[in-house]
N, C-alpha and C positions, 0 to 999 in steps of 0.2 A: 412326603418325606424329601423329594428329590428338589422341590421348592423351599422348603425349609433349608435345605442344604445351599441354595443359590444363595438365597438373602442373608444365611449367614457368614457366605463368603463374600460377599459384597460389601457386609459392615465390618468384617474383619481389613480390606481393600483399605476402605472408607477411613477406619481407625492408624491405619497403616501411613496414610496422606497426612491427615490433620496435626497440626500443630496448637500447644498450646503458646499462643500469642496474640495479644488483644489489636493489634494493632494489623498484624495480617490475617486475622478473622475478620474485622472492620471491610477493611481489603474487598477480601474475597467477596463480602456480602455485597457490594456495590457492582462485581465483576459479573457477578451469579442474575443480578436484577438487569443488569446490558443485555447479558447474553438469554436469560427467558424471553426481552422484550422482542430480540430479534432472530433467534434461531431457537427456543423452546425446544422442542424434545429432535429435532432433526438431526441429521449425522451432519459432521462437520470437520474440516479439516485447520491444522493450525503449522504455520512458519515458525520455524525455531533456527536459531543462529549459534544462540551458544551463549549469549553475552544476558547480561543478567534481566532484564528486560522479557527476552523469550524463556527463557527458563521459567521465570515466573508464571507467564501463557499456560506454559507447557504444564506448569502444576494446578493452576486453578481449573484446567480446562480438564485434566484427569478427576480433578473433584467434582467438577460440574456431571459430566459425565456417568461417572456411579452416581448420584444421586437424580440425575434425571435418565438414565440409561441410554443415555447417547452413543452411537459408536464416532469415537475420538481418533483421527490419524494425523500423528504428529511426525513433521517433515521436514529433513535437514535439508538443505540445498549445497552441497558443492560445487561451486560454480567455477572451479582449476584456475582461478586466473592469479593464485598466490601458490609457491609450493608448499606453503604448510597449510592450504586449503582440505586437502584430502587428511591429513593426521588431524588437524583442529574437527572435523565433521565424525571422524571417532570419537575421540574424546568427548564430544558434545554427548555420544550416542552412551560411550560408557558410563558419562554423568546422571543418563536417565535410568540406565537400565538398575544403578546401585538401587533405585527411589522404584524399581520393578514397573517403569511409565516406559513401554514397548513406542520402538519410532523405526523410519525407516531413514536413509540416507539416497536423495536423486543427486546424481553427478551431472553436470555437463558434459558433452561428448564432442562438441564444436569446437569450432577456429576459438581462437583464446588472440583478442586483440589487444594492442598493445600502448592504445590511449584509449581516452574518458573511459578509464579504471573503474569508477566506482557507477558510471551509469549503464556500460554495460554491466558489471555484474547485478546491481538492480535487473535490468532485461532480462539476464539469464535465470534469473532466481523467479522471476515472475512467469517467466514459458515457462520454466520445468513446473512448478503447480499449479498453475491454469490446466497442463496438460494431464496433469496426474490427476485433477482434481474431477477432469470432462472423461477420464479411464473409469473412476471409480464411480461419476453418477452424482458428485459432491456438490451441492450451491452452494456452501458456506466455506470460506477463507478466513482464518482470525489471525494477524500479524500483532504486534507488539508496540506498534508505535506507542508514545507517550506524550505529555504534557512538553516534556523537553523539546521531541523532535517538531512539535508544533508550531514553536516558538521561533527554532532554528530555522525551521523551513520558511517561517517568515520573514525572515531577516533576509534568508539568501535571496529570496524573489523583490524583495524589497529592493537590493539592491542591482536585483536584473531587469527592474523596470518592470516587473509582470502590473496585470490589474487585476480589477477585486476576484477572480477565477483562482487566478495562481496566489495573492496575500490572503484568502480565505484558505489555504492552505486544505489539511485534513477534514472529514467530515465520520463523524463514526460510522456512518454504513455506506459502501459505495458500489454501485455494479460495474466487474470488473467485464463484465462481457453478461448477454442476453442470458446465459449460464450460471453463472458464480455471481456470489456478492462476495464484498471484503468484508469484514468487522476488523471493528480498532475500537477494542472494550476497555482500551489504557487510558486514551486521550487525555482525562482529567486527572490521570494517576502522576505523581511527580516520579523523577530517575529514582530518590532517591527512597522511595515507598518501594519500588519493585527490587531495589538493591538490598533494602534489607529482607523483604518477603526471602529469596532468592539463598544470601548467604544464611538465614535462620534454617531453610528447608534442607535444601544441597550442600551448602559448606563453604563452595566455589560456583566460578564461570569464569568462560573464556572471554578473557580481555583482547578485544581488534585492534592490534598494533598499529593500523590507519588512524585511529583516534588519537593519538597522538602528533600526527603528523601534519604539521603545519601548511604543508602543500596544498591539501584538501581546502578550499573554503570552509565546510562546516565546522573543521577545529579552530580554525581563526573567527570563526563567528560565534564558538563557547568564549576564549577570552574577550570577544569585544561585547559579549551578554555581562562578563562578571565587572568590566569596567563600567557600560552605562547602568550597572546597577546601583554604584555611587552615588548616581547623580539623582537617581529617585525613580528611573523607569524599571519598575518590577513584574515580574511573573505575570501578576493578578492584572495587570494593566494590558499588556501584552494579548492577554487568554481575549479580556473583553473584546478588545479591539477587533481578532479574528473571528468572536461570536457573533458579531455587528457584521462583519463582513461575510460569515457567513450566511449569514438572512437575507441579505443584500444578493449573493450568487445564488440563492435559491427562486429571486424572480425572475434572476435573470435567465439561468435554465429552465424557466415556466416560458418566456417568451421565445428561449433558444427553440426547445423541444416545440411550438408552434409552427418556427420558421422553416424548420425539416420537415416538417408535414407540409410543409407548403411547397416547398422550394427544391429536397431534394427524394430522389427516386434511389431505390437502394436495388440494383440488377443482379448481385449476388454478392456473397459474403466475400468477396475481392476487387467491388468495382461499384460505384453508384457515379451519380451524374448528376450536376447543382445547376440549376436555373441562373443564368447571371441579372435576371429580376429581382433576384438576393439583395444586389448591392445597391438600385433604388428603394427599395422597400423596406431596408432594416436600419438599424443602426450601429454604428460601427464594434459597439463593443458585443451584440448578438453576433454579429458577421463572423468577427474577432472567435468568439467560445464555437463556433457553430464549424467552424474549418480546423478548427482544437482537437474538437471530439471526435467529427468524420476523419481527419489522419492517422488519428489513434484506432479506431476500427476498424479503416481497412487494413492500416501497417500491424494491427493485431498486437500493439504494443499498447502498455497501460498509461506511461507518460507521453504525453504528446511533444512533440517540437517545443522549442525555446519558444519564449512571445515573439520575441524581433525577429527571429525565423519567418513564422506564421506573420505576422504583420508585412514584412516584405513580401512574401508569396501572395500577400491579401493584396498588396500596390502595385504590383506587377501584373495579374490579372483584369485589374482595372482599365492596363493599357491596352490602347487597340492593337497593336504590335502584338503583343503577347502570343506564344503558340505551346512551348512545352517546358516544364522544368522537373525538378525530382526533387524530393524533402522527407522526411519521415520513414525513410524506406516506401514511399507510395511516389506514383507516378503522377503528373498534373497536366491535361493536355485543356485546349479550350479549343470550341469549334463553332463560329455564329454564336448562338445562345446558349450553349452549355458547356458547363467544366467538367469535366468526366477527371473523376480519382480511382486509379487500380495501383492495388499495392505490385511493387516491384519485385522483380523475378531476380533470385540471387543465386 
C-alpha cells in the first residue's frame, strides 16, 4: 500500500510539471537522452540564475528526476556584487517554489571586488558549488549554457587571440576538478527554444540588467553576431567551425595529458613541480594548454589565465634570468631544472 502511495505521488509530481506543448516535449526528450548518456540515475546538482536559460535547467532537470528517481539540488548563487543580487536570488527562489521545484540560495561572504565584474562573479559562483557540491558528496554539475553562449564565447576569444583551446570554446561534459564533472545538456539548444520552454512553464524570468549593457564585451558581441549575420555568417556555420575545433582540442589534450605524465610531479593539491625538459620536448601549443590547466588546478579556479597572460609566463621562463613571478592566484618560482607552481596565500 505504502508503495502504491509513492508512485502515485510521484505521477501526481510528474502530471503536475508536464506541459502540453509539442515543441517543449521535443525539447526535453533530447535533454532527457544527454543527461542518461552522462549522469543516468546518479544525484546531481544544477546552477540556476534566474534568467530564462536556467529556469528551463531547472524544470527539465525536476522532470528528469521523477522519472529516473534522482535526488535533484538546484542552486542559486548570490554572489553580492550587485545590490539587487540578494532580492533577484529570492525572487529566482519564489519563482520555483510557485512550480513546488525546492532550491536553496549559497550567498558569497567574501571581499566583493570592485573590477573584472563579471569574472569575478563567474569565480564566486563557481567556489560556492564546487564547494557545496564536495559538502554533499555530488559529481555531477548541470549549468545552462546554450548554443548562443557558444558562439559568443567564440567570438570573444576570437578576438583575444586564444588558440584552438580557448575557439573550441564549450564541450558538453567537462571535469571541473578530480571530483565533479559539469554538464551543459543546452549546448545545441537555441536562446530562443529555452525562452519559450521557460515563459510557457513559469510565465516569467529574471532579466540581467548587464545584458544590456554595452560596457561588457559580450553585449557588443550580440550586436556585431546580428550585423555579420547579414552578410551570410550564420549560427550553423559558427556551431561547425567549433565542432571541428573541438576534435582538433581533443588530441591535443591526448598529447597534453601524456606530457604531465611525463614532465610533471603533482606534490600535493597546492604545489607540483614541471621539468623544464617540457620546453625541448613538446610543442608550443602542448606547453601552451599544459601550463592552462596546471594554474587552474592549483589556483583551484575553473578558468585559467588569459592566453597572452600564460604565453608571456611561458617566454619568460624560457629565460635564463628568470627566478619568480605570480599569475593566476598561483606562485611560479624556477630553480636549475624545475618550475615549481604553489597556489598563493591570500
Amino acid at each position: 500500500m505504502k508503495r502504491k502511495n509513492l508512485t502515485a505521488k510521484r505521477k501526481a509530481k510528474e502530471k503536475f510539471l508536464l506541459v502540453r506543448d509539442s515543441k517543449i516535449n521535443q525539447l526535453y526528450q533530447k535533454f532527457e537522452k544527454i543527461v542518461k548518456k552522462n549522469i543516468n540515475k546518479n544525484d546531481f546538482a544544477v546552477a540556476v540564475s534566474g534568467g530564462a536559460d536556467s529556469l528551463c535547467l531547472s524544470y527539465f532537470s525536476k522532470l528528469y528526476s521523477l522519472k529516473f528517481k534522482n535526488k535533484v539540488y538546484i542552486l542559486i548563487v548570490n554572489h553580492n556584487i550587485r545590490k539587487e543580487s540578494s532580492k533577484e536570488a529570492l525572487q529566482v527562489k519564489k519563482i520555483l517554489n510557485n512550480k513546488k521545484i525546492k532550491s536553496e540560495i549559497l550567498t558569497w561572504k567574501g571581499k566583493i571586488p570592485k573590477s573584472n565584474i563579471q569574472s569575478n562573479a563567474r569565480n564566486f559562483r563557481y567556489l560556492l558549488l564546487s564547494n557545496y557540491c564536495a559538502t554533499k558528496k555530488i559529481k555531477h554539475l548541470m549549468t545552462a549554457h546554450h548554443m548562443d553562449d557558444q558562439i559568443e564565447n567564440f567570438y570573444i576569444r576570437l578576438l583575444r587571440g586564444s588558440g584552438i583551446s580557448g575557439l573550441s570554446s564549450m564541450s558538453e561534459r567537462v571535469s571541473f576538478n578530480s571530483n565533479l564533472k559539469i554538464l551543459r545538456p543546452f549546448l545545441q539548444f537555441k536562446k530562443k527554444e529555452l525562452e519559450h520552454s521557460t515563459l510557457t512553464y513559469f510565465g516569467n524570468f529574471i532579466k540581467d540588467p548587464s545584458n544590456n549593457n554595452e560596457k561588457f564585451l559580450r553585449v557588443r558581441i550580440r550586436k556585431f553576431r546580428r550585423d555579420i549575420e547579414k552578410e551570410g555568417v550564420n549560427d550553423n556555420k559558427i556551431i561547425k567551425t567549433i565542432n571541428n575545433l573541438l576534435s582538433s582540442n581533443d588530441s591535443i589534450n591526448f598529447y597534453k595529458n601524456k606530457a604531465i605524465h611525463n614532465y610533471v610531479t603533482i606534490l600535493s593539491k597546492d604545489k607540483c613541480d614541471i621539468s623544464i625538459r617540457l620546453f625541448s620536448n613538446e610543442s608550443d601549443e602542448i606547453i601552451f594548454k599544459l601550463f592552462s590547466d596546471i594554474l587552474s588546478l592549483i589556483s583551484k579556479t575553473y578558468y585559467p589565465p588569459r592566453s597572452r597572460k600564460v604565453l608571456n609566463l611561458i617566454k619568460r621562463l624560457k629565460n635564463l634570468k628568470y627566478k619568480k613571478s605570480t599569475l593566476g592566484g598561483c606562485i611560479i618560482e624556477k630553480k636549475g631544472g624545475i618550475i615549481s607552481i604553489l597556489k598563493e596565500k591570500k
